[in-house]
C-alpha positions as CSV (number, residue, x, y, z in Angstrom):
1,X,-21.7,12.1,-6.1
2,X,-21.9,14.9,-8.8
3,X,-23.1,17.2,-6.1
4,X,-20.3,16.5,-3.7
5,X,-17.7,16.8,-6.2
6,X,-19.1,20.3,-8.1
7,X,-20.7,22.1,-5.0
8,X,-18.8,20.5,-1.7
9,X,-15.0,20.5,-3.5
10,X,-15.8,22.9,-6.2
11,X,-14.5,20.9,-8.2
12,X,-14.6,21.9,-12.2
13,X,-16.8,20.3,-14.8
14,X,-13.2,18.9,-16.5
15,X,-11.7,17.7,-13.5
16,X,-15.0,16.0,-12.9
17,X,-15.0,14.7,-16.3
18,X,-11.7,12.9,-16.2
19,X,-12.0,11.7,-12.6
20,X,-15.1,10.1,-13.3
21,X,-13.9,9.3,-17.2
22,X,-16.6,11.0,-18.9
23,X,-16.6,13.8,-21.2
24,X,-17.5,17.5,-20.3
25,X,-20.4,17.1,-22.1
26,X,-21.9,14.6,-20.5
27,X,-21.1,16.1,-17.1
28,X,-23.1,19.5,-18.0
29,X,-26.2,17.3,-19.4
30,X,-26.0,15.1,-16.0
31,X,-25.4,18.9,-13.6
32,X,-28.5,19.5,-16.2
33,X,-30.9,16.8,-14.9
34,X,-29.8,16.5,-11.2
35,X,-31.4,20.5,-11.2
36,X,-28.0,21.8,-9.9
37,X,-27.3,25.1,-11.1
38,X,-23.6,25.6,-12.9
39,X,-21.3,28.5,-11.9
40,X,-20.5,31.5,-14.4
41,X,-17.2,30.8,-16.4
42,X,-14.4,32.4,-14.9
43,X,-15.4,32.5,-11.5
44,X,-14.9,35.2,-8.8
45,X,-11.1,36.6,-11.2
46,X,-13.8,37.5,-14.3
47,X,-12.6,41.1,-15.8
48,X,-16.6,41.6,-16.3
49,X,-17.3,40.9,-12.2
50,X,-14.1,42.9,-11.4
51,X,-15.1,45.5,-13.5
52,X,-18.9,45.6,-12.0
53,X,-17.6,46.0,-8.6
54,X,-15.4,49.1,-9.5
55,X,-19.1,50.6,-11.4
56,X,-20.7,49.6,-8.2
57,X,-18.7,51.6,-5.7
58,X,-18.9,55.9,-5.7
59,X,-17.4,56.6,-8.3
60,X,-15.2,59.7,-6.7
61,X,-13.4,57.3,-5.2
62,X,-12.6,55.1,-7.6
63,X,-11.5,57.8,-10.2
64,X,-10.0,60.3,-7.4
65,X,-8.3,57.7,-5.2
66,X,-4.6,56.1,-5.7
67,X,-4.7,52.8,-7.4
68,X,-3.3,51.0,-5.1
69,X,-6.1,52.1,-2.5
70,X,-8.8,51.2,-4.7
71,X,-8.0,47.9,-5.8
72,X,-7.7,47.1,-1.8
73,X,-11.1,48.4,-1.0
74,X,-12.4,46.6,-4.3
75,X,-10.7,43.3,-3.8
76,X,-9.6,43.4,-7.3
77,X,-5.8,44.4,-8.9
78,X,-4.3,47.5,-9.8
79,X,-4.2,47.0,-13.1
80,X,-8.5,46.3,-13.5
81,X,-8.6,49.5,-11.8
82,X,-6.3,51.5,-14.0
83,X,-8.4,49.7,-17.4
84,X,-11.5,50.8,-15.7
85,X,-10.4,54.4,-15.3
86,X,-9.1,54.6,-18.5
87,X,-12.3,52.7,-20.2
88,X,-14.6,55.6,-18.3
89,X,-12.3,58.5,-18.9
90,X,-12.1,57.0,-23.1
91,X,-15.8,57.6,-23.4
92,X,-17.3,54.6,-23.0
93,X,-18.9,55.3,-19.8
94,X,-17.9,59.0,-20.2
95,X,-21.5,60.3,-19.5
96,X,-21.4,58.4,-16.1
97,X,-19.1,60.9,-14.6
98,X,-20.7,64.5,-15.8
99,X,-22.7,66.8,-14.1
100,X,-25.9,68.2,-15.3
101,X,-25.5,71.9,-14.3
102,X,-28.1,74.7,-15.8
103,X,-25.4,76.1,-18.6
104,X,-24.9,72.2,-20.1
105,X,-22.8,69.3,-19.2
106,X,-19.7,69.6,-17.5
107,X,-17.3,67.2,-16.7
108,X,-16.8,65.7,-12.5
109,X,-13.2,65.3,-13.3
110,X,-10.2,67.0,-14.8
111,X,-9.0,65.4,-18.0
112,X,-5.3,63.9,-18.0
């Protein structure tokens, strides 16, 4: 039953919990025992994941390309894709986008 409800209707550990009228806690030490693995909070909308697939793809095209464009390719919104950009023009990831010519580093992109 706890596999049909949390991997056939994907349903949540709450909404499990008060269908069934048990607490969350009990639910996670039950998914525990049965051996079924539990899926990452936030599912497939976590900033982190959406944020992974804009470091995964070339990166010319995610900081050269219009927003709008991006976040269609990406499957992710316009404004993860601006935060991105901004987090890897900041500095954070600034290194990721320099090139290592013979005279030092220079930067792939013009600064705003």
């Amino acid at each position: 039953m706890l596999l049909d409800f949390y991997v056939k209707e994907e349903m949540s550990i709450k909404t499990i919990a008060l269908k069934l009228g048990a607490g969350t806690t009990t639910i996670n030490r039950r998914l525990s025992i049965c051996g079924i693995t539990k899926k990452p909070k936030g599912g497939a909308n976590n900033l982190a994941r959406q944020k992974m697939k804009l470091h995964r793809m070339d990166q010319r095209l995610v900081m050269f390309a219009p927003l709008k464009k991006v976040a269609e390719i990406s499957g992710t919104h316009t404004t993860t894709v601006y935060k991105y950009k901004k987090e890897v023009k900041g500095g954070k990831l600034d290194g990721l986008l320099h090139n290592q010519s013979g005279n030092g580093i220079e930067p792939l992109f013009d600064p705003f």
